[in-house]
Wavefront OBJ file of the C-alpha trace (Angstrom):
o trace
v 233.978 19.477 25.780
v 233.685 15.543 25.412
v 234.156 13.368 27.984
v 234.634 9.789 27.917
v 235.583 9.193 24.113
v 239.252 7.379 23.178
v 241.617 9.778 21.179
v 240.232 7.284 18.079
v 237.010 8.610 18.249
v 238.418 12.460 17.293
v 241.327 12.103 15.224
v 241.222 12.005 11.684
v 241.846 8.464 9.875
v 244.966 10.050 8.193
v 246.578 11.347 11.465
v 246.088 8.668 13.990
v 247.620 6.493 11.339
v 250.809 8.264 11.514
v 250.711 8.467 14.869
v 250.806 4.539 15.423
v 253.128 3.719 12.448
v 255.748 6.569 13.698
v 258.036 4.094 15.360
v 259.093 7.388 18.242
v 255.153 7.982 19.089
v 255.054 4.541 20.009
v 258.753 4.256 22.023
v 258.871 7.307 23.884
v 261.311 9.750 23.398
v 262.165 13.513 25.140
v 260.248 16.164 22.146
v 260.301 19.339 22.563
v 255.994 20.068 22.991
v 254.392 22.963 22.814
v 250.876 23.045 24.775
v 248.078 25.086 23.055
v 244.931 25.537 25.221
v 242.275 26.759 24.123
v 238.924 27.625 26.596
v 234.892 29.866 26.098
v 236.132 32.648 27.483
v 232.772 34.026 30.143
v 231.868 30.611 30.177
v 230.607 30.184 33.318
v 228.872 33.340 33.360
v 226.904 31.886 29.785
v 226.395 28.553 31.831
v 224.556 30.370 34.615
v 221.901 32.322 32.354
v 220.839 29.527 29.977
v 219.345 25.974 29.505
v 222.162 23.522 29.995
v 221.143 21.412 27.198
v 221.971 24.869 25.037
v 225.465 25.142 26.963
v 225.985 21.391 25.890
v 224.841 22.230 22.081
v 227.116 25.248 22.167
v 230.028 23.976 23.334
v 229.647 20.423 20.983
v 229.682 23.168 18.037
v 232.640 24.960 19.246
v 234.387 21.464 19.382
v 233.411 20.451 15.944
v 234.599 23.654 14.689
v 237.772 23.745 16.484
v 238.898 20.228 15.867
v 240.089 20.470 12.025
v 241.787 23.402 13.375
v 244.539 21.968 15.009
v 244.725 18.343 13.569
v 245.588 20.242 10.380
v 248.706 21.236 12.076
v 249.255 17.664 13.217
v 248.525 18.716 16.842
v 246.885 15.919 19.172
v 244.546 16.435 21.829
v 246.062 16.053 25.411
v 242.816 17.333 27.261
v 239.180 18.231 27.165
v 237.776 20.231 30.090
v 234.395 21.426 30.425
v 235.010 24.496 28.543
v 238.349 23.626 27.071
v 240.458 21.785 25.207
v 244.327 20.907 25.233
v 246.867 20.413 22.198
v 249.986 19.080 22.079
v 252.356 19.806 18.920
v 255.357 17.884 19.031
v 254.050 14.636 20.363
v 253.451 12.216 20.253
v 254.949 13.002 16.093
v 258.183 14.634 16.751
v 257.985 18.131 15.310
v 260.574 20.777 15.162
v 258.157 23.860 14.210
v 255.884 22.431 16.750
v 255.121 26.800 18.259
v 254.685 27.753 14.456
v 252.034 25.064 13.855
v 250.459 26.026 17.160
v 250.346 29.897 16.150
v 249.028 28.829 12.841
v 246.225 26.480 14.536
v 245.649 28.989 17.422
v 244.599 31.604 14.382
v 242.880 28.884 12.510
v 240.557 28.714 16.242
v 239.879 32.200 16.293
v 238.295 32.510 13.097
v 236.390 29.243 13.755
v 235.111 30.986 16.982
v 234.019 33.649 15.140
v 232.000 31.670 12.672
v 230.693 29.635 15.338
v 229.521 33.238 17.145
v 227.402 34.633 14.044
v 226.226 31.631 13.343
v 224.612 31.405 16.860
v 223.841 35.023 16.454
v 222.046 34.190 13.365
v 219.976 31.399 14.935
v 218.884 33.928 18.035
v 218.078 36.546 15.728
v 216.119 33.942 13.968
v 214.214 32.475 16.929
v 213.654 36.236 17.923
v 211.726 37.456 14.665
v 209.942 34.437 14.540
v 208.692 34.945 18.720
v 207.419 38.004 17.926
v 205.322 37.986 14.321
l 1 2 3 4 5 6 7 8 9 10 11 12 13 14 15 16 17 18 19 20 21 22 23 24 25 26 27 28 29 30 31 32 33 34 35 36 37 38 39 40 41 42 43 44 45 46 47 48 49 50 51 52 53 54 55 56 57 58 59 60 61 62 63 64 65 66 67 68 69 70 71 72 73 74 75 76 77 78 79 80 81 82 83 84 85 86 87 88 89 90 91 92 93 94 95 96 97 98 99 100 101 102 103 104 105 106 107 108 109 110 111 112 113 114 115 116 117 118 119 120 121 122 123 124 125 126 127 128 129 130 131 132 133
């Protein structure tokens, strides 16, 4: 999704504070961590039959929409693959519902998804009408 940022650059002020002022996130310690990954499922297919620049747009607004998902949960950002991101909930703040926050964020990205969908389907529809008057 983004490539080449520092964690700094897409956490929220509020979290990333905690994060360096928990004295365990900055030790190390064993945590129990539960992974959340979330990906644009028939991605590659989409990347095949359009512009790349609308790939990039789509999957920056998929990003944007996802991120408050999971940082409201407290989970961190392990990964970002082309198409997909990694979250960690558990580290590096030591949770022990770390699976019910990722449930709760992995339901908050679904209906962010779908938001994300009509509001793309709004825009085509949109450009459509407007190609043909």
């Amino acid at each position: 999704m983004r490539r080449g940022r520092t964690p700094l650059a897409y956490t929220p002020k509020h979290l990333a504070e905690k994060i360096l002022t928990s004295r365990s996130a900055l030790e190390g310690e064993r945590k129990q961590v539960t992974v959340l990954f979330a990906d644009v499922a028939g991605f590659t297919a989409l990347a095949e039959q359009l512009d790349p620049e609308i790939v990039h747009d789509i999957i920056n607004r998929c990003s944007k929409a996802l991120q408050p998902r999971w940082h409201r949960f407290e989970g961190t950002i392990n990964q970002y693959t082309g198409d997909g991101v990694m979250a960690l909930f558990g580290a590096p703040i030591t949770h022990e519902d770390g699976p019910r926050r990722a449930v709760h964020a992995a339901l908050g990205i679904q209906c962010a998804i779908r938001d994300v969908a009509q509001a793309l389907q709004t825009s085509v529809d949109s450009a459509c009408r407007c190609a043909l008057a």
